[in-house]
N, CA, C and O atoms as CSV, one atom per row, in Angstrom:
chain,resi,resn,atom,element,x,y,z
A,1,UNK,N,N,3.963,89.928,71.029
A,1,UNK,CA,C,3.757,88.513,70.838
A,1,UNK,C,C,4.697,87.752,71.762
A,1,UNK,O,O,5.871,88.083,71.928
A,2,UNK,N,N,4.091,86.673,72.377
A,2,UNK,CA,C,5.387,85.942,73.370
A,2,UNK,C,C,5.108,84.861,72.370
A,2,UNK,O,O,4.065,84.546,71.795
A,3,UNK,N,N,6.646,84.252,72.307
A,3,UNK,CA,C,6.787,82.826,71.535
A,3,UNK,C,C,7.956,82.050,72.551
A,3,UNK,O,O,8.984,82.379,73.143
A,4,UNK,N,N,6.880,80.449,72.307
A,4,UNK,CA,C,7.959,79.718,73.437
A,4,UNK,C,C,7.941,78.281,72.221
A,4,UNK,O,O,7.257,77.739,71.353
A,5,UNK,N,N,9.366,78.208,73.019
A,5,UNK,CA,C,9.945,76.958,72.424
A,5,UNK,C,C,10.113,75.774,73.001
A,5,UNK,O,O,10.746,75.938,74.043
A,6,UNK,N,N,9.877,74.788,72.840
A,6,UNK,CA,C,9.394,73.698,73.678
A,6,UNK,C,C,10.087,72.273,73.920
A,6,UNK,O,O,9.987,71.425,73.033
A,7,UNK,N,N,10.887,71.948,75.272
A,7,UNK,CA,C,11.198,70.539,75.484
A,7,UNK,C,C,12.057,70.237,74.750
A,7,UNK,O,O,11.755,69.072,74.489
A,8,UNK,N,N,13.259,70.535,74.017
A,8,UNK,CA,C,14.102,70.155,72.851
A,8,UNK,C,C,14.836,69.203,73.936
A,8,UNK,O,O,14.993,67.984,73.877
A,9,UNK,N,N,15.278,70.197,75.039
A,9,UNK,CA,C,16.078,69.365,76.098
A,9,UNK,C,C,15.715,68.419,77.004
A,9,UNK,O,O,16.549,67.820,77.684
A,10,UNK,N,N,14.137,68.165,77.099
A,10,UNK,CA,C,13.649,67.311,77.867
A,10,UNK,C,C,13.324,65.807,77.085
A,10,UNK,O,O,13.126,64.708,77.602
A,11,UNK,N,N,13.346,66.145,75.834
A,11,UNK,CA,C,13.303,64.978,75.186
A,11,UNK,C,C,14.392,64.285,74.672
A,11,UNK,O,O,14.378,63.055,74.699
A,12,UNK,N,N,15.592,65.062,74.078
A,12,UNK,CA,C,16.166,64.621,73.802
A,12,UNK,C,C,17.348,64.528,75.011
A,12,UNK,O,O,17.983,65.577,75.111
A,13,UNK,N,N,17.685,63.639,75.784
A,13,UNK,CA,C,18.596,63.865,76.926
A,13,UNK,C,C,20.113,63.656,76.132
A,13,UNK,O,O,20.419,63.306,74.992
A,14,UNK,N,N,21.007,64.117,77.526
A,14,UNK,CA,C,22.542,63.858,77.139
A,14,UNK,C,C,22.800,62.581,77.166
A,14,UNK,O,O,23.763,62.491,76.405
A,15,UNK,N,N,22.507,61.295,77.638
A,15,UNK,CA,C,23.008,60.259,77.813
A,15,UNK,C,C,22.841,59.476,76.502
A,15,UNK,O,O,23.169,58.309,76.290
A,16,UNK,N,N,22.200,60.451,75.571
A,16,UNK,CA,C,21.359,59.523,74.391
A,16,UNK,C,C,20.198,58.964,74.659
A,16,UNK,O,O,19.687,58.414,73.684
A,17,UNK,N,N,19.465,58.902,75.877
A,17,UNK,CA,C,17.909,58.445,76.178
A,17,UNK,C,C,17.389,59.398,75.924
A,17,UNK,O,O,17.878,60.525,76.006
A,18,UNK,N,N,15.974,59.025,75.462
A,18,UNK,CA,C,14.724,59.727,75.593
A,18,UNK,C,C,13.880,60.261,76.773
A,18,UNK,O,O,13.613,59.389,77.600
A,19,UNK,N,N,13.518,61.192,76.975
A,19,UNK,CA,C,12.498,61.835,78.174
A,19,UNK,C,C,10.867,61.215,78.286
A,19,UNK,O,O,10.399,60.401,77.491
A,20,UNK,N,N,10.380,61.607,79.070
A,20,UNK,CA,C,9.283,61.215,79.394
A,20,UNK,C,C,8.395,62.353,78.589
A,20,UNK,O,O,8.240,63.522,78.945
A,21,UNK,N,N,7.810,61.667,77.324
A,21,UNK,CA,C,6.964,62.440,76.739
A,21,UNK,C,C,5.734,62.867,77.227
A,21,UNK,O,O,5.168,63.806,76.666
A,22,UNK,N,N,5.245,62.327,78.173
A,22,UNK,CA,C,3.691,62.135,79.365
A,22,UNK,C,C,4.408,63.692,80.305
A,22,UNK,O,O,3.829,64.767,80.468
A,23,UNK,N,N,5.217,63.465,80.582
A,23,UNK,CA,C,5.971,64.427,81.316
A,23,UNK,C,C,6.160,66.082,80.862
A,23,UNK,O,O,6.017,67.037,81.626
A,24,UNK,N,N,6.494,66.140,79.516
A,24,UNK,CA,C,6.997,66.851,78.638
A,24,UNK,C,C,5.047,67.599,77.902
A,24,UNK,O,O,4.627,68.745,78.064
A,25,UNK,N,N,4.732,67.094,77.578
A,25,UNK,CA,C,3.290,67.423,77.251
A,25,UNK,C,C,2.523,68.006,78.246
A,25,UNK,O,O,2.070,69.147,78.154
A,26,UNK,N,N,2.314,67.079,79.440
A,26,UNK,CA,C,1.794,68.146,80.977
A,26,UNK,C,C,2.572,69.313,80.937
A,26,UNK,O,O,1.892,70.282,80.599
A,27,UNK,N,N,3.991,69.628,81.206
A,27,UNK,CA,C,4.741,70.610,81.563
A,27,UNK,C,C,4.415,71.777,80.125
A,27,UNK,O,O,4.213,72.976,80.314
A,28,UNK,N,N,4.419,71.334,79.167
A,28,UNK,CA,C,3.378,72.434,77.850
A,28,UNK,C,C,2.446,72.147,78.273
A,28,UNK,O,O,2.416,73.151,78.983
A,29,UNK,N,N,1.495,71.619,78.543
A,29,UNK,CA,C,0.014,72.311,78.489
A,29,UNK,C,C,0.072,73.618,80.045
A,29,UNK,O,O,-0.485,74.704,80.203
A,30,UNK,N,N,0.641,73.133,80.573
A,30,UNK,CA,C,1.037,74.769,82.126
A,30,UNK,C,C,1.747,75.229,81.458
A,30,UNK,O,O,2.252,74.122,81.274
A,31,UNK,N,N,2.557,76.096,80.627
A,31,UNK,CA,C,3.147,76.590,79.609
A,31,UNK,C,C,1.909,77.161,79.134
A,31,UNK,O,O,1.603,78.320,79.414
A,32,UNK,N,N,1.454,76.689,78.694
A,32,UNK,CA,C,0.412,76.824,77.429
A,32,UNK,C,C,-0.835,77.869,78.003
A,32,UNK,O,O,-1.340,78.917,77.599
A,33,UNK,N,N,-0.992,77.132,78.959
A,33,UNK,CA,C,-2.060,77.786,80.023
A,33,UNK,C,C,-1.900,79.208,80.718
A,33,UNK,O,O,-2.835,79.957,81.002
A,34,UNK,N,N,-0.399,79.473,80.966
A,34,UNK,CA,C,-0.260,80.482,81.465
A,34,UNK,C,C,0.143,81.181,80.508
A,34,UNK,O,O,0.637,82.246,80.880
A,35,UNK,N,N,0.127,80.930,78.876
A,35,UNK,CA,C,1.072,82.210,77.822
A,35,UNK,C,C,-0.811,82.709,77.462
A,35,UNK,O,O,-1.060,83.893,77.234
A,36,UNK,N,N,-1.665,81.916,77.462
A,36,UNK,CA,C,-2.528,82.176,76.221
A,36,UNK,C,C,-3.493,83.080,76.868
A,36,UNK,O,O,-4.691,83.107,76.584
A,37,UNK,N,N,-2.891,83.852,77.791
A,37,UNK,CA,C,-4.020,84.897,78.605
A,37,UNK,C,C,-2.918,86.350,77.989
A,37,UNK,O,O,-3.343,87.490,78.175
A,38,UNK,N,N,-1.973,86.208,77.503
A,38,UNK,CA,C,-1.499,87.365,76.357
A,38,UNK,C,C,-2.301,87.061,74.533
A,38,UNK,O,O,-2.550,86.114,73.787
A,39,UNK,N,N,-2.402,88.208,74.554
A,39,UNK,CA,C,-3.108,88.187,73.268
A,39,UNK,C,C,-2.476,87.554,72.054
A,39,UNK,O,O,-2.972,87.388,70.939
A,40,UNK,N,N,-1.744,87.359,72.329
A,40,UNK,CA,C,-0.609,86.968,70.782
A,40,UNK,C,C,0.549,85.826,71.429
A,40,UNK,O,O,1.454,86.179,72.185
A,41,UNK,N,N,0.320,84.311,70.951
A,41,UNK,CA,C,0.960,83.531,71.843
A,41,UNK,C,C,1.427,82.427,70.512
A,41,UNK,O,O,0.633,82.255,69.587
A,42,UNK,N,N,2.508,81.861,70.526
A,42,UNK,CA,C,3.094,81.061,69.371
A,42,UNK,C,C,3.693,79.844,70.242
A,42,UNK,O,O,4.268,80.154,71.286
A,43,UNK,N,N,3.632,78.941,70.010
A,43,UNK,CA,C,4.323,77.257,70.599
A,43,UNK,C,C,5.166,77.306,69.881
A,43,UNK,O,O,4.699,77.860,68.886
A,44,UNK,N,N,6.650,76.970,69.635
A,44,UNK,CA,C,7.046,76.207,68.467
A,44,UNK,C,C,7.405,74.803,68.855
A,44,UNK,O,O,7.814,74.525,69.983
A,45,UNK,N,N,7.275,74.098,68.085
A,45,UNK,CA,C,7.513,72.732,68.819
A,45,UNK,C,C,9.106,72.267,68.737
A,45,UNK,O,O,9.962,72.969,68.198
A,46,UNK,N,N,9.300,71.339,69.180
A,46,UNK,CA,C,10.738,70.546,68.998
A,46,UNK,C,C,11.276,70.394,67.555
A,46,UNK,O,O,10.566,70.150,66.579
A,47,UNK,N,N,12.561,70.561,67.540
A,47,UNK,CA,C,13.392,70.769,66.482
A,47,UNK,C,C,13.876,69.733,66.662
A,47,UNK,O,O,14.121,69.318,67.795
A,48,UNK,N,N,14.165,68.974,65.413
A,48,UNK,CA,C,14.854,67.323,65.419
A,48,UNK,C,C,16.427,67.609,65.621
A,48,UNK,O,O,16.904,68.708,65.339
A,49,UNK,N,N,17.138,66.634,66.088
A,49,UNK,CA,C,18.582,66.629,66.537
A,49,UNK,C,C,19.323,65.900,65.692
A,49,UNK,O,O,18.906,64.856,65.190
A,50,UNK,N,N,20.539,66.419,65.456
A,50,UNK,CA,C,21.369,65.613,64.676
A,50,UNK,C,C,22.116,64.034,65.609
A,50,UNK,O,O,22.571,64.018,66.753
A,51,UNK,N,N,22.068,63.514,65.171
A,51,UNK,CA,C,22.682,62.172,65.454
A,51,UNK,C,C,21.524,61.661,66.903
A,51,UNK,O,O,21.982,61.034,67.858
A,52,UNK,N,N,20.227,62.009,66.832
A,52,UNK,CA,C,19.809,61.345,67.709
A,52,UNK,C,C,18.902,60.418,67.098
A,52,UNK,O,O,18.364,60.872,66.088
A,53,UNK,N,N,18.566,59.218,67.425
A,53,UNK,CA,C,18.288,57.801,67.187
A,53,UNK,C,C,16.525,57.995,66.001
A,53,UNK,O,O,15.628,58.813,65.796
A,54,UNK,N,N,16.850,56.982,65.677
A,54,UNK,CA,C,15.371,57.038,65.050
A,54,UNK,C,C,14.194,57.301,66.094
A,54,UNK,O,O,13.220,57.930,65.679
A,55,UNK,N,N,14.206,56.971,67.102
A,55,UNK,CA,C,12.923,56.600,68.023
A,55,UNK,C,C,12.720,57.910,68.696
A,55,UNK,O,O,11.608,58.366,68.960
A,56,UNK,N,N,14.159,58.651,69.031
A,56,UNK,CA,C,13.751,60.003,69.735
A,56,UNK,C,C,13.409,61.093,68.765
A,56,UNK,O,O,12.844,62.126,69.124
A,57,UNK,N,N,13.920,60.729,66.975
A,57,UNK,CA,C,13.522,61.900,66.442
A,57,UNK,C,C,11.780,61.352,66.337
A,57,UNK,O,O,10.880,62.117,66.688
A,58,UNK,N,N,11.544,60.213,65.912
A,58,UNK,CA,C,9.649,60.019,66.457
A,58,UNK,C,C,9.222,60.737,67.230
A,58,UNK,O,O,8.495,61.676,66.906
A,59,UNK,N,N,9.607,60.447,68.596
A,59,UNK,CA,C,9.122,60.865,69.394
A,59,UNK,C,C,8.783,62.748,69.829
A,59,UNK,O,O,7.981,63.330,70.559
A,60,UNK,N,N,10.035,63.214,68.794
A,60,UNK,CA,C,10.301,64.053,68.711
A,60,UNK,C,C,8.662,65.190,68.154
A,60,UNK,O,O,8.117,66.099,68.781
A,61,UNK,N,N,8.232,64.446,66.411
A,61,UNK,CA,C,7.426,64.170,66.266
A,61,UNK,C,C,6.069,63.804,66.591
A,61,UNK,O,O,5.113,64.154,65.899
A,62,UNK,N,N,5.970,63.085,67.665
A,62,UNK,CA,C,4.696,63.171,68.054
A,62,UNK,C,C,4.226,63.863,69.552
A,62,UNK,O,O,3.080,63.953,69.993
A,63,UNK,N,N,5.441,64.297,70.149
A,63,UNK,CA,C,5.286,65.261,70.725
A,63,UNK,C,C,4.905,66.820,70.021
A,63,UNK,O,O,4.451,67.818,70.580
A,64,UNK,N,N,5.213,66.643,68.838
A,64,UNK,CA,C,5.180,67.748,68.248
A,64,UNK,C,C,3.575,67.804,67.524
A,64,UNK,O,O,3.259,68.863,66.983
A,65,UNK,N,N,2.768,66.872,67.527
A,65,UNK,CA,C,1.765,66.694,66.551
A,65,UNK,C,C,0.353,66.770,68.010
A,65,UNK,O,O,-0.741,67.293,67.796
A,66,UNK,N,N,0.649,66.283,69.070
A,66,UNK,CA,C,0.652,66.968,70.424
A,66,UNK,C,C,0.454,67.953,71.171
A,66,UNK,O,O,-0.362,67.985,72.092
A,67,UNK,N,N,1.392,69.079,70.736
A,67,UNK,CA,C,1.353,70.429,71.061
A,67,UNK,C,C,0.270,71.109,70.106
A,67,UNK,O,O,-0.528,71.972,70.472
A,68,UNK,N,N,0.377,70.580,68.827
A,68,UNK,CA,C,-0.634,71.258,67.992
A,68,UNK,C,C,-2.261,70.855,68.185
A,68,UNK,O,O,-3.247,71.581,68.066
A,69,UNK,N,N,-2.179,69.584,68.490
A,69,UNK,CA,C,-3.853,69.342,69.056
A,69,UNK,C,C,-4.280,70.293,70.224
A,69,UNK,O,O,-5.391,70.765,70.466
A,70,UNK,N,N,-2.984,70.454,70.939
A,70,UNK,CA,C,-3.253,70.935,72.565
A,70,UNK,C,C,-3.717,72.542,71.964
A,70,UNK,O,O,-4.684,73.196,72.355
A,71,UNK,N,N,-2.975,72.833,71.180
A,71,UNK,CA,C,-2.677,74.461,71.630
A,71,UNK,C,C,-4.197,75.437,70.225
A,71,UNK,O,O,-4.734,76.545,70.240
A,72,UNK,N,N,-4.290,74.300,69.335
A,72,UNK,CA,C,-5.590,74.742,68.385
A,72,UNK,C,C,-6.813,75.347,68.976
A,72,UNK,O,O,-7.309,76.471,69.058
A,73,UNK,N,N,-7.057,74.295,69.305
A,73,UNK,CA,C,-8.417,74.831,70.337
A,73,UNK,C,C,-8.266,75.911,71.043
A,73,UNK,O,O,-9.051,76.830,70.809
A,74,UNK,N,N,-7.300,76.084,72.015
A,74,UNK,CA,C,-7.374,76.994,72.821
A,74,UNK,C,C,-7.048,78.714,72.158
A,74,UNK,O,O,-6.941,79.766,72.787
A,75,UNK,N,N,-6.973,78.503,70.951
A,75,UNK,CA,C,-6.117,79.752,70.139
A,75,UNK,C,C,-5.065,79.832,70.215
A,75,UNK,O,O,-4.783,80.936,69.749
A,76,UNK,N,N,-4.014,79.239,70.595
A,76,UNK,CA,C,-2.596,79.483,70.629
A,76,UNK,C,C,-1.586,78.831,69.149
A,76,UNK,O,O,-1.548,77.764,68.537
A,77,UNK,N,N,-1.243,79.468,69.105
A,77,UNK,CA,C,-0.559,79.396,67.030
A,77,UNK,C,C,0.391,78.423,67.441
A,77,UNK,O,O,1.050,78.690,68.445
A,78,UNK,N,N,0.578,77.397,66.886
A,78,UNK,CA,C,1.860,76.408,67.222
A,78,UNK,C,C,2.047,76.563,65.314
A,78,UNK,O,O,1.350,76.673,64.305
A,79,UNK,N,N,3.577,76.471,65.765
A,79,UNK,CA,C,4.479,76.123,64.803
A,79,UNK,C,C,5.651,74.929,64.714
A,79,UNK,O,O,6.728,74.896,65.309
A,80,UNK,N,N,5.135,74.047,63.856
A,80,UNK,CA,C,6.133,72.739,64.109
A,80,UNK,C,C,7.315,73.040,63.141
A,80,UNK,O,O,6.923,73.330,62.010
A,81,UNK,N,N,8.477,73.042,63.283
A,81,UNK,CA,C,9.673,73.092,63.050
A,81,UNK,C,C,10.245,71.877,62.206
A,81,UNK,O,O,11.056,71.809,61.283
A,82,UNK,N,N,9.709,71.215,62.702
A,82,UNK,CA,C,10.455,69.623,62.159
A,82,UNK,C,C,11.107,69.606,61.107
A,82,UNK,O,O,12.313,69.696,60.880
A,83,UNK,N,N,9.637,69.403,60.050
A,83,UNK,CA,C,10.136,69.038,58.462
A,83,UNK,C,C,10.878,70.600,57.826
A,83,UNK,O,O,11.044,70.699,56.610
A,84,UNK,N,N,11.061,71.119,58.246
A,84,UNK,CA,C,11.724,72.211,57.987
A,84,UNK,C,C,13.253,72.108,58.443
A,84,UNK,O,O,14.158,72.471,57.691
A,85,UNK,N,N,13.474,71.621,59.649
A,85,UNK,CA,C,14.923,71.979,60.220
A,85,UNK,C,C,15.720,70.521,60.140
A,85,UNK,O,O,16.903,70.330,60.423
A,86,UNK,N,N,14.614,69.411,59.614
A,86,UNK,CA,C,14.760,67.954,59.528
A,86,UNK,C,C,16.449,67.857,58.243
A,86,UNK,O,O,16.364,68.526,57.213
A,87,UNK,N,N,17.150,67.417,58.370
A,87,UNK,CA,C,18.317,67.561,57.599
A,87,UNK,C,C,19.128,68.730,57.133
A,87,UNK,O,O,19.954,68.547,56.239
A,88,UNK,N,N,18.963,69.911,57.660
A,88,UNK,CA,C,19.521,71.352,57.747
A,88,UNK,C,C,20.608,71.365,58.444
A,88,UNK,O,O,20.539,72.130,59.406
A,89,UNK,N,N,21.531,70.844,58.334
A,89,UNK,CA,C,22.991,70.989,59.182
A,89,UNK,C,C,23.519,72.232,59.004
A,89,UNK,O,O,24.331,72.797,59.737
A,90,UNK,N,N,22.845,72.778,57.637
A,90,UNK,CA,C,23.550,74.159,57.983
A,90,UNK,C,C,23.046,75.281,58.821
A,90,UNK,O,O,23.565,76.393,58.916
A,91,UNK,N,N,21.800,74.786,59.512
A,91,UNK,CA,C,20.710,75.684,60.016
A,91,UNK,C,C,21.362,75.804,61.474
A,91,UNK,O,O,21.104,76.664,62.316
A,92,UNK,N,N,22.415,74.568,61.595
A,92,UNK,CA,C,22.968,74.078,63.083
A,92,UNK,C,C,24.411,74.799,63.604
A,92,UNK,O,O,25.379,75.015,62.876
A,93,UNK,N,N,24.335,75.042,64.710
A,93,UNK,CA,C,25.944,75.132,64.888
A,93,UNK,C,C,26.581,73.460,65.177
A,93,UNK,O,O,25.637,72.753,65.528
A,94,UNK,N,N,27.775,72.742,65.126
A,94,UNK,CA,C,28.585,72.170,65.242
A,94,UNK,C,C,27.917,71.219,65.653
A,94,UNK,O,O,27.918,70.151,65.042
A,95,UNK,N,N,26.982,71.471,67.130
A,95,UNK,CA,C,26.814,70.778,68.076
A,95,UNK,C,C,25.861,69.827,67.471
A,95,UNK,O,O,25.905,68.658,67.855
A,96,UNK,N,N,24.849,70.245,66.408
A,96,UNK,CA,C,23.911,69.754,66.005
A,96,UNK,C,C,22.580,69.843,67.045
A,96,UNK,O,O,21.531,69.201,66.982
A,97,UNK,N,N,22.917,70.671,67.834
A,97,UNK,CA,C,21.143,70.663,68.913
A,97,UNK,C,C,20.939,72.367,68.285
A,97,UNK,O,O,19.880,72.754,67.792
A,98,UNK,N,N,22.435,73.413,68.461
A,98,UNK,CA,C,21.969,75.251,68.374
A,98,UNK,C,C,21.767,75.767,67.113
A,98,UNK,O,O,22.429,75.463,66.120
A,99,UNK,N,N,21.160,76.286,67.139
A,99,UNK,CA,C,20.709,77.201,65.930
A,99,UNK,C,C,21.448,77.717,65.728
A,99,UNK,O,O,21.980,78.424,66.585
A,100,UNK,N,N,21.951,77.628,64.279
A,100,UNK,CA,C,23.490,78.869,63.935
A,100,UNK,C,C,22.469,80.455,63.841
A,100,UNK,O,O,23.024,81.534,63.633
């Protein structure tokens, strides 16, 4: 099975701005395009960030609601992360972006 994880860093930038979600969606669907010719292919989408703004965890979100329209059709299993990792600080290391 290949599983890819998607744009955490393109959306959420260091300066505290947001990425170009138009940007971030093209760059998964070529992602997308080149995993789903293996038989067994998983998306996971963006994982929300600690201390980042209301608008980028949205965005976060509908990039994520996005990947799952994109990747249904074509057979590719997306898994959204969100409401799952959404207030889990303990799921985080320190930084609040790594997975403990």
């Amino acid at each position: 099975m290949v599983v890819a994880q998607v744009s955490g860093n393109d959306l959420f930038l260091r300066n505290g701005e947001t990425g170009n979600t138009e940007e971030i969606i093209l760059d998964a669907m070529y992602m997308v395009d080149e995993l789903k010719r293996f038989n067994r292919t998983a998306v996971i989408g963006i994982l929300p960030r600690f201390g980042a703004s209301p608008h980028a965890l949205s965005k976060a979100i509908g990039v994520n609601e996005r990947l799952e329209d994109m990747c249904t059709p074509l057979g590719v299993r997306f898994v959204d992360p969100y409401n799952v990792f959404y207030g889990r600080a303990d799921l985080y290391l320190p930084d609040g972006v790594h997975l403990n």
